[in-house]
Backbone as CSV, one residue per row, in Angstrom:
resi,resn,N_x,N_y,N_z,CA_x,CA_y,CA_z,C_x,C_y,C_z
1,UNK,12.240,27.331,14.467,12.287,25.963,13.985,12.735,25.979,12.533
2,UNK,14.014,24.871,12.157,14.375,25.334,11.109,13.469,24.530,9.639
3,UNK,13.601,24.944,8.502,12.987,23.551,7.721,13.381,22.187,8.091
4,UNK,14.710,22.042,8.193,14.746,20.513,8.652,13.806,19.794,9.756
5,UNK,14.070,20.833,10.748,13.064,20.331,12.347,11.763,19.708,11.648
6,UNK,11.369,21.161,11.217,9.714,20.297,10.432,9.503,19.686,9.446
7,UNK,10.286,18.669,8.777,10.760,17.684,8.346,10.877,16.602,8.611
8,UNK,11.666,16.799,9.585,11.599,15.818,10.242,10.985,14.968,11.548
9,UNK,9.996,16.283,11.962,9.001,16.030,12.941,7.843,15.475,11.867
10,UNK,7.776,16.073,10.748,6.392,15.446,9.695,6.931,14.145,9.402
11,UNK,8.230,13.818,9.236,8.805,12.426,9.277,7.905,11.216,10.416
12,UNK,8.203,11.980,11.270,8.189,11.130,12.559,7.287,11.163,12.881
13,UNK,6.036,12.032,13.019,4.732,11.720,12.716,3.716,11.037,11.955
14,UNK,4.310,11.329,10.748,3.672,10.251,9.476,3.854,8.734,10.378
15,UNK,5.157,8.114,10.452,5.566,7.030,10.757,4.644,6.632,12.195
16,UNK,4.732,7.615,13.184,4.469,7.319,14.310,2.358,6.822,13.764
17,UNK,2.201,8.274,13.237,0.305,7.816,12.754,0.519,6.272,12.281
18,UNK,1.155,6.244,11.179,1.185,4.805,10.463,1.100,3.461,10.910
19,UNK,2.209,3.499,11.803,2.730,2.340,12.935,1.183,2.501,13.874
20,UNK,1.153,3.251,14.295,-0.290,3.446,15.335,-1.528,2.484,14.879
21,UNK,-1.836,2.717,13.870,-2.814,2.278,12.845,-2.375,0.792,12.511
22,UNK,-1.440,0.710,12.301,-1.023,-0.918,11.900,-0.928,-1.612,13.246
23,UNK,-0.746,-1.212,14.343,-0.895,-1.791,15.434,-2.101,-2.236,15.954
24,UNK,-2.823,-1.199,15.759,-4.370,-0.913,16.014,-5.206,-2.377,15.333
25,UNK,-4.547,-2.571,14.077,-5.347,-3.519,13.344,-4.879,-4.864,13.948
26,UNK,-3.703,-4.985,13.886,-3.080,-6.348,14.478,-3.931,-6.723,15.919
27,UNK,-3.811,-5.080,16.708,-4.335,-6.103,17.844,-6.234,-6.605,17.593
28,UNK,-6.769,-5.704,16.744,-8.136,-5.803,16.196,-8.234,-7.691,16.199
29,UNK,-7.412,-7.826,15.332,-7.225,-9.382,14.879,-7.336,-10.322,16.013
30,UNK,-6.256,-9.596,16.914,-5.844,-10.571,17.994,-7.137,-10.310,19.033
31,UNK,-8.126,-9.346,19.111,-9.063,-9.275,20.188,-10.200,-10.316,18.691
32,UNK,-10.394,-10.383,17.828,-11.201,-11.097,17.250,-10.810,-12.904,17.968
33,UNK,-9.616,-13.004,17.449,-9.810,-14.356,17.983,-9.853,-14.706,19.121
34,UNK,-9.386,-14.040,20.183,-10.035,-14.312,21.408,-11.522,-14.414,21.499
35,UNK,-12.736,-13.402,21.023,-13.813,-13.438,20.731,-14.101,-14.905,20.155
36,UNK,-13.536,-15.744,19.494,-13.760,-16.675,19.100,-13.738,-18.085,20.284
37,UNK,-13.142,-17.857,20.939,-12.830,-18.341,21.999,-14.054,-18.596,23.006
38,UNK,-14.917,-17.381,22.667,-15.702,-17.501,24.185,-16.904,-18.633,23.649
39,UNK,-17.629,-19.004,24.847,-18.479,-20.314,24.847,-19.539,-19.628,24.079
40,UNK,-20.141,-20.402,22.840,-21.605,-19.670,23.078,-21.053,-18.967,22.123
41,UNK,-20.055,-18.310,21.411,-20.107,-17.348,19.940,-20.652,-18.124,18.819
42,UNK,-20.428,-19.637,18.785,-21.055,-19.701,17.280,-22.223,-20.249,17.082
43,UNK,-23.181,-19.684,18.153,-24.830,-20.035,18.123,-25.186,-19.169,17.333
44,UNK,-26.556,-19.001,16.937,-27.199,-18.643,15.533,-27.919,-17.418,16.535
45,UNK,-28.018,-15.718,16.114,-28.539,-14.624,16.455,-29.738,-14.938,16.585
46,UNK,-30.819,-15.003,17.177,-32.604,-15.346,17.102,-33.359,-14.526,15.602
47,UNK,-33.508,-15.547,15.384,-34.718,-15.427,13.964,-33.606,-15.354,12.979
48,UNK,-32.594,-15.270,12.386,-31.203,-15.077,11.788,-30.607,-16.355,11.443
49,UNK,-29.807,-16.520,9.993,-29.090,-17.454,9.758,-27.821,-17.230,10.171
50,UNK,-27.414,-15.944,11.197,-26.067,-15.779,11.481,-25.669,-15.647,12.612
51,UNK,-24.551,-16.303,12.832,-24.120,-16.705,14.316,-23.608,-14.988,14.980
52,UNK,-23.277,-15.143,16.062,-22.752,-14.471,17.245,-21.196,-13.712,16.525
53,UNK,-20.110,-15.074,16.066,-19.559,-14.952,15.620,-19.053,-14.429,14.152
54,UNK,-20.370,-14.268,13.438,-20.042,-14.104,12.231,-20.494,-12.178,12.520
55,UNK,-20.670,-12.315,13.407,-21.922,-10.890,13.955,-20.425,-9.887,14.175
56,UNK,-19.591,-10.455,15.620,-18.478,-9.823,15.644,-17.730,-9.776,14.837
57,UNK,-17.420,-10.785,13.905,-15.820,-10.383,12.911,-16.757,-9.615,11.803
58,UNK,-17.690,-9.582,11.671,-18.176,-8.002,10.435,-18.381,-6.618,11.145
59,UNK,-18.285,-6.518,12.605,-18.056,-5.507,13.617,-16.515,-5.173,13.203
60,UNK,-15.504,-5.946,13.498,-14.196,-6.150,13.768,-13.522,-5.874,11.702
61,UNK,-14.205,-6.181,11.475,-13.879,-6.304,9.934,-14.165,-4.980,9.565
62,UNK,-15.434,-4.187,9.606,-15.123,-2.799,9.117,-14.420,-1.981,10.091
63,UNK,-13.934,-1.984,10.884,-13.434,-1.253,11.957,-12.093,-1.584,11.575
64,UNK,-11.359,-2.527,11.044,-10.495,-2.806,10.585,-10.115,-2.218,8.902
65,UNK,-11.009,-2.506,7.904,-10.882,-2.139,7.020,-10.985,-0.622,6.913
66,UNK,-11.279,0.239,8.114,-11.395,1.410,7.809,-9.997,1.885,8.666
67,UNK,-9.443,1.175,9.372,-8.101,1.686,9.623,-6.941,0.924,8.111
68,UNK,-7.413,0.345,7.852,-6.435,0.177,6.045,-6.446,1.323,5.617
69,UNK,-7.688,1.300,5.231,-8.146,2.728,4.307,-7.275,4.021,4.804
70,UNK,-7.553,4.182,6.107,-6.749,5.543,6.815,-5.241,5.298,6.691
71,UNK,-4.669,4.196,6.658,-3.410,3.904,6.565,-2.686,4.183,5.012
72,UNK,-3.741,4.092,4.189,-3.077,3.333,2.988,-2.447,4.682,2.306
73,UNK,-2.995,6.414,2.869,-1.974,7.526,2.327,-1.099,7.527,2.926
74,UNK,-0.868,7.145,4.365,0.547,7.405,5.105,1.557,6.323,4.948
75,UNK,1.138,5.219,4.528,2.077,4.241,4.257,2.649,4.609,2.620
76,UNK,1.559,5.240,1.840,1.998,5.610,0.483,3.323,6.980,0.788
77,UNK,3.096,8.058,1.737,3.935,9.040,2.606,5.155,8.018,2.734
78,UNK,4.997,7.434,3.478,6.218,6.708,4.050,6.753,5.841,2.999
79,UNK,6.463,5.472,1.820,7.020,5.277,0.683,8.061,5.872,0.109
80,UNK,7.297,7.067,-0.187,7.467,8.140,-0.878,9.013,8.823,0.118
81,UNK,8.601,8.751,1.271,10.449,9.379,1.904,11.197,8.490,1.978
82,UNK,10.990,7.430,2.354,12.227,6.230,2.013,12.719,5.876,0.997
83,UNK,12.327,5.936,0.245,12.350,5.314,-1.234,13.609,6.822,-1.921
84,UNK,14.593,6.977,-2.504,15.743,7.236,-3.204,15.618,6.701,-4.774
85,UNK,15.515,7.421,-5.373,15.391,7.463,-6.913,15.075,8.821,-7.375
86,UNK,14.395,8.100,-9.129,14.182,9.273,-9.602,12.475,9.349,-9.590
87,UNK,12.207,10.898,-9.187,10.797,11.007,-8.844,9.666,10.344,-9.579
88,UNK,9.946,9.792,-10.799,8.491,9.279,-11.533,8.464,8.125,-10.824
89,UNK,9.782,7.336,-10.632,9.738,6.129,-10.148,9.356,5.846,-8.701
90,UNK,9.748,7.058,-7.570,9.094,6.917,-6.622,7.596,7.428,-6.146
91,UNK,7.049,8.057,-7.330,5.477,8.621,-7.074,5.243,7.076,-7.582
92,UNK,5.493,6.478,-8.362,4.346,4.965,-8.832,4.910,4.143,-7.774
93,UNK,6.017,4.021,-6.880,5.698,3.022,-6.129,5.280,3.401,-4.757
94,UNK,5.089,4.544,-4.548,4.301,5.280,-3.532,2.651,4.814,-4.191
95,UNK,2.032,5.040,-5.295,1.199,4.776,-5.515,0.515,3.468,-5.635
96,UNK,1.806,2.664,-6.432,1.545,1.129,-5.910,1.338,0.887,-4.259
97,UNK,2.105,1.358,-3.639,1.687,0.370,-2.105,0.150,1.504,-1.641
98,UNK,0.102,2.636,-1.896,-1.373,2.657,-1.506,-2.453,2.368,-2.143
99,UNK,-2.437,1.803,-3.345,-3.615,0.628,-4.051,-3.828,-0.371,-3.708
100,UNK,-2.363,-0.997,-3.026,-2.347,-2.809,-2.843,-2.738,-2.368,-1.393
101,UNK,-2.980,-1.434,-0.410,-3.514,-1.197,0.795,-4.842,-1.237,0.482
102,UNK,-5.319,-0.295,-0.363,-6.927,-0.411,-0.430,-7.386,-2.050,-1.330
103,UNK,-6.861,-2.419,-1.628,-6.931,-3.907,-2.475,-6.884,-4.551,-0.877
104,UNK,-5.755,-4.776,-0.535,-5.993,-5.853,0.890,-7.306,-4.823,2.073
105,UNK,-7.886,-3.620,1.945,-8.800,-3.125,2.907,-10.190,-4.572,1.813
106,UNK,-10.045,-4.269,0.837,-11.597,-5.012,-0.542,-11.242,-6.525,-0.072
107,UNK,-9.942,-6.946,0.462,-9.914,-8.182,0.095,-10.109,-9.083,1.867
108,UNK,-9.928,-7.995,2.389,-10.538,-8.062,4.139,-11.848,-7.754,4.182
109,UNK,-12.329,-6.971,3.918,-13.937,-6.683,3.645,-14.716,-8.185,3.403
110,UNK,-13.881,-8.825,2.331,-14.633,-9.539,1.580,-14.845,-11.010,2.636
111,UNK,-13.557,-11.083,2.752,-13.738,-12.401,3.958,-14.113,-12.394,5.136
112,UNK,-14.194,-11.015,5.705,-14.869,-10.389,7.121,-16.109,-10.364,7.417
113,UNK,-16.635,-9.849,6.382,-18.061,-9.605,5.968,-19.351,-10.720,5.302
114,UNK,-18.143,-11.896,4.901,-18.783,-13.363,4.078,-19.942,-13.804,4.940
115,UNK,-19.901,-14.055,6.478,-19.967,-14.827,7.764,-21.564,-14.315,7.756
116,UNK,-21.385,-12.931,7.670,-22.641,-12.290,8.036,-23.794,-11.803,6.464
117,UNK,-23.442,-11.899,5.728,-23.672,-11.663,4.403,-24.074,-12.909,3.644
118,UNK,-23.230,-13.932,3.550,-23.968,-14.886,2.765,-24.670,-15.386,3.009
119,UNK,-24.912,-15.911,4.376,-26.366,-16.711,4.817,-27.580,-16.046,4.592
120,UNK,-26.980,-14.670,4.503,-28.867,-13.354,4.266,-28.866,-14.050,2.916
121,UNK,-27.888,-13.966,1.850,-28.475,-14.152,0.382,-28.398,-15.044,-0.084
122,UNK,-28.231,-16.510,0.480,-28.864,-17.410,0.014,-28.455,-18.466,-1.080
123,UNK,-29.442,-18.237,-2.075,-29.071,-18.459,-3.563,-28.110,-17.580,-4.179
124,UNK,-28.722,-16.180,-4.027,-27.850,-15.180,-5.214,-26.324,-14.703,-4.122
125,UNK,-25.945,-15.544,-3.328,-24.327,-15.627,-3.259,-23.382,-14.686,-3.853
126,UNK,-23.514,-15.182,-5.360,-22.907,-15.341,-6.633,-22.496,-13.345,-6.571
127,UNK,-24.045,-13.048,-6.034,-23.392,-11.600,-6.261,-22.974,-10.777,-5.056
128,UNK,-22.664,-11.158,-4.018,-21.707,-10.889,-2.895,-20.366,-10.946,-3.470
129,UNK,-20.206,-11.861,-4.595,-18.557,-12.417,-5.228,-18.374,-10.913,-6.322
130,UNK,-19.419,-11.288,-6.975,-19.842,-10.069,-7.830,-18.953,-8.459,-7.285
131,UNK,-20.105,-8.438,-6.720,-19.947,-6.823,-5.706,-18.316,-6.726,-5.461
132,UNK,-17.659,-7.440,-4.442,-16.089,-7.616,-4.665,-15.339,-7.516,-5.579
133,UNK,-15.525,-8.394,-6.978,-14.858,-8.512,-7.943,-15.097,-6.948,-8.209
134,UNK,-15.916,-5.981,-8.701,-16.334,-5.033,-9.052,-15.389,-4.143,-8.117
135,UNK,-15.520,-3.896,-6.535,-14.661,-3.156,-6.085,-13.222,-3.293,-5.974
136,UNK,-13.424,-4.646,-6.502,-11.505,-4.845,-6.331,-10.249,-4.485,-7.512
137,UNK,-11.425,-4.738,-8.821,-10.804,-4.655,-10.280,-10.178,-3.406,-10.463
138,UNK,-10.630,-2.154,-10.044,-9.798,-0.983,-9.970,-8.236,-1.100,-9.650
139,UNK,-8.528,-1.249,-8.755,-7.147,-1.272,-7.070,-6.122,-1.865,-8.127
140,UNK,-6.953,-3.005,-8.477,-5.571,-3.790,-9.462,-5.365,-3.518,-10.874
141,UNK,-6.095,-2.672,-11.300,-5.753,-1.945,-12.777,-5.223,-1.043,-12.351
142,UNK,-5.330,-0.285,-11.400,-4.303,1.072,-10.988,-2.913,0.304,-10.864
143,UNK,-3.115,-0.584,-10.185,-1.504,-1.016,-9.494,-0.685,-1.411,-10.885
144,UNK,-1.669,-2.313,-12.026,-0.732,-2.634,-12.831,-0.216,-2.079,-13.911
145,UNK,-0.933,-0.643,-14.079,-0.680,0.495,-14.899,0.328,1.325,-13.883
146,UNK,0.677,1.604,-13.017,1.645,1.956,-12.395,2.869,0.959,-12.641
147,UNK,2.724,-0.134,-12.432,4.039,-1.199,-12.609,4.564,-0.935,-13.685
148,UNK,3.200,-0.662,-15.091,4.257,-0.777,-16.373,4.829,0.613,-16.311
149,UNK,4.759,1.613,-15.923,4.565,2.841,-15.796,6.334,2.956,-15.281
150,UNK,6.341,2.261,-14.266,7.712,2.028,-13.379,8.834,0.670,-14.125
151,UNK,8.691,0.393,-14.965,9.237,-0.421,-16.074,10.423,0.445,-16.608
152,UNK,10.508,1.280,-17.515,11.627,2.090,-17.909,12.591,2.604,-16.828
153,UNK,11.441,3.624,-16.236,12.701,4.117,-14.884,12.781,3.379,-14.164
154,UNK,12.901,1.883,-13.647,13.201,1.060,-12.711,14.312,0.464,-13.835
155,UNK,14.215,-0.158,-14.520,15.048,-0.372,-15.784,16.467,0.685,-15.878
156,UNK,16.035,1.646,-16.208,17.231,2.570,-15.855,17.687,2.989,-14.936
157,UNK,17.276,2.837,-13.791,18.067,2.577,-12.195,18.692,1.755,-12.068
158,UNK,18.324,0.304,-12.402,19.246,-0.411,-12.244,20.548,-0.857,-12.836
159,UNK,20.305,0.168,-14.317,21.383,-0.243,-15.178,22.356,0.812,-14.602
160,UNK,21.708,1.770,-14.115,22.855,2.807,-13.970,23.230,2.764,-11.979
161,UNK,22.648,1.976,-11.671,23.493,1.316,-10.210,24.545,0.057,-10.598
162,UNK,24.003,-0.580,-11.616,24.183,-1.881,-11.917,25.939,-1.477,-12.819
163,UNK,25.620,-0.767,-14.277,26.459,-0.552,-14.529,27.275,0.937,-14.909
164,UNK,26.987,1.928,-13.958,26.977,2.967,-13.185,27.224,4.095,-14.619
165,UNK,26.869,5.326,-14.454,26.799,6.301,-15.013,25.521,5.678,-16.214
166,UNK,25.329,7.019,-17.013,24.514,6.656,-18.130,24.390,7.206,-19.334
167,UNK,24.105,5.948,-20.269,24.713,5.734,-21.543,24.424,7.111,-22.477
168,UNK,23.414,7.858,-22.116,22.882,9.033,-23.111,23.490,10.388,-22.628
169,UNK,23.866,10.324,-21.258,24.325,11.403,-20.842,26.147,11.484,-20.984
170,UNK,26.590,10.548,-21.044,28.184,10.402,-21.460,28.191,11.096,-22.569
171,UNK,29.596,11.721,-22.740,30.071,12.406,-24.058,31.537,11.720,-24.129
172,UNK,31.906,11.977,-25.065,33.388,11.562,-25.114,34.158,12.425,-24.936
173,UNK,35.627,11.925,-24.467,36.788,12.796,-23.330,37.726,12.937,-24.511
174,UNK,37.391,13.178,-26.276,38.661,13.238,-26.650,39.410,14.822,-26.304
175,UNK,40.216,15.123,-26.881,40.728,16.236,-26.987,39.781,17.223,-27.594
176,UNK,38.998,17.080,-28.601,38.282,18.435,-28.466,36.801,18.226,-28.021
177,UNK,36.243,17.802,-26.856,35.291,17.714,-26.561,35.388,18.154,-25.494
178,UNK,34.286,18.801,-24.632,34.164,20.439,-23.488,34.655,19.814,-22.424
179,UNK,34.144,18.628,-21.930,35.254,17.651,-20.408,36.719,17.776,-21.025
180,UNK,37.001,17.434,-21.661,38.574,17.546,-21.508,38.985,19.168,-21.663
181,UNK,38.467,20.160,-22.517,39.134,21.415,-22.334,38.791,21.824,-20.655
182,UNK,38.044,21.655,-20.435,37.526,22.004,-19.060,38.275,21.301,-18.014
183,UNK,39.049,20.076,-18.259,39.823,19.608,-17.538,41.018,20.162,-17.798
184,UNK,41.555,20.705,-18.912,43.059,21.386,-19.740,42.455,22.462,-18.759
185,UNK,42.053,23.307,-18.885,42.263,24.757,-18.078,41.786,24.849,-16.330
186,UNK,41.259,23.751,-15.856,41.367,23.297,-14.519,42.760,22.801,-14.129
187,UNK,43.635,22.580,-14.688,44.504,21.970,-14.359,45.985,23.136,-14.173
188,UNK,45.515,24.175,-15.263,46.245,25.783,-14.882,46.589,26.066,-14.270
C-alpha cells in the first residue's frame, strides 16, 4: 500500500466517521420531534415539575451533544485537508470550526436541557444562564483569538490571489540583478 492509498483511505474515513455522526444527529432531531407528536408527552412526570417531554429532549439532547463533541475533531480534520493555503492560516481555521462545534454542542446543551432543568430551580434560574454563559465564553474567546490570528495571513492570501505574486518576495529584473543573469545564461 502506497503512502497515497493511506491517505487517502484516512481521507475517506475521516469524512465517512464525520458524515456518520452528522447524520446520526439530524436524524436524533427528527426522532425527537416525532416524540413530540405522541399523545400524552407533555403531561407532568409524577411528583415533578417536568413533563414527559422535557424528560426526552434532555435524553435526546445529551446524546446529541455528545455526538458534536465527537464530531467537532473530524470536522476540524476535514478542514484542515480541504482547505489550500498557507499552514498558519489553515491550522486557525481548522481550529475555528472545531470551537464553533463545541460552542453549538454548549449552545444545544443549553436549550435541550432548559425543559428539564429550569422547573427543578425555580427562582435561582438565573444560574442555569450563568453555568452556560461560563461554559460558552471560552469556545468564543478561542474562536476570536484565532480570527485575529488569521487576519494577516488571510490578508495576504488574498492580496496575493487577488493581485498575484508578492510584494516582499519580488526583486527587480534589471540587468544586474540574479533573475535576469540567470535568465542571460539560460538562454545559452
Amino acid at each position: 500500500m502506497t503512502s497515497t492509498t493511506i491517505s487517502d483511505s484516512l481521507d475517506r474515513e475521516t469524512v465517512r466517521s464525520a458524515s456518520k455522526v452528522l447524520l446520526a444527529g439530524v436524524s436524533l432531531v427528527f426522532v425527537l420531534y416525532l416524540v413530540t407528536l405522541v399523545p400524552g408527552i407533555d403531561r407532568l412526570v409524577p411528583q415533578t415539575p417536568v413533563t414527559f417531554a422535557a424528560l426526552a429532549s434532555a435524553v435526546v439532547t445529551v446524546v446529541l451533544v455528545t455526538l458534536l463533541l465527537s464530531a467537532a475533531p473530524k470536522l476540524a480534520s476535514l478542514a484542515r485537508m480541504g482547505l489550500d493555503g498557507p499552514r498558519v492560516l489553515v491550522e486557525n481555521v481548522a481550529s475555528v470550526v472545531y470551537w464553533l462545534v463545541v460552542l453549538a454542542a454548549v449552545l444545544v446543551a443549553h436549550s435541550g436541557l432548559a425543559g428539564l432543568v429550569t422547573p427543578v430551580l425555580d427562582e435561582a434560574v438565573w444560574l442555569y444562564d450563568v453555568a452556560f454563559l461560563l461554559a460558552a465564553l471560552p469556545a468564543v474567546a478561542v474562536v476570536a483569538a484565532r480570527l485575529y490570528s488569521t487576519l494577516d495571513p488571510g490578508a495576504e492570501l488574498v492580496a496575493e490571489r487577488v493581485a498575484g505574486g508578492s510584494g516582499a518576495d519580488e526583486q527587480p529584473t534589471g540587468e544586474g540583478s540574479a533573475s535576469s543573469r540567470t535568465a542571460d545564461s539560460s538562454d545559452r
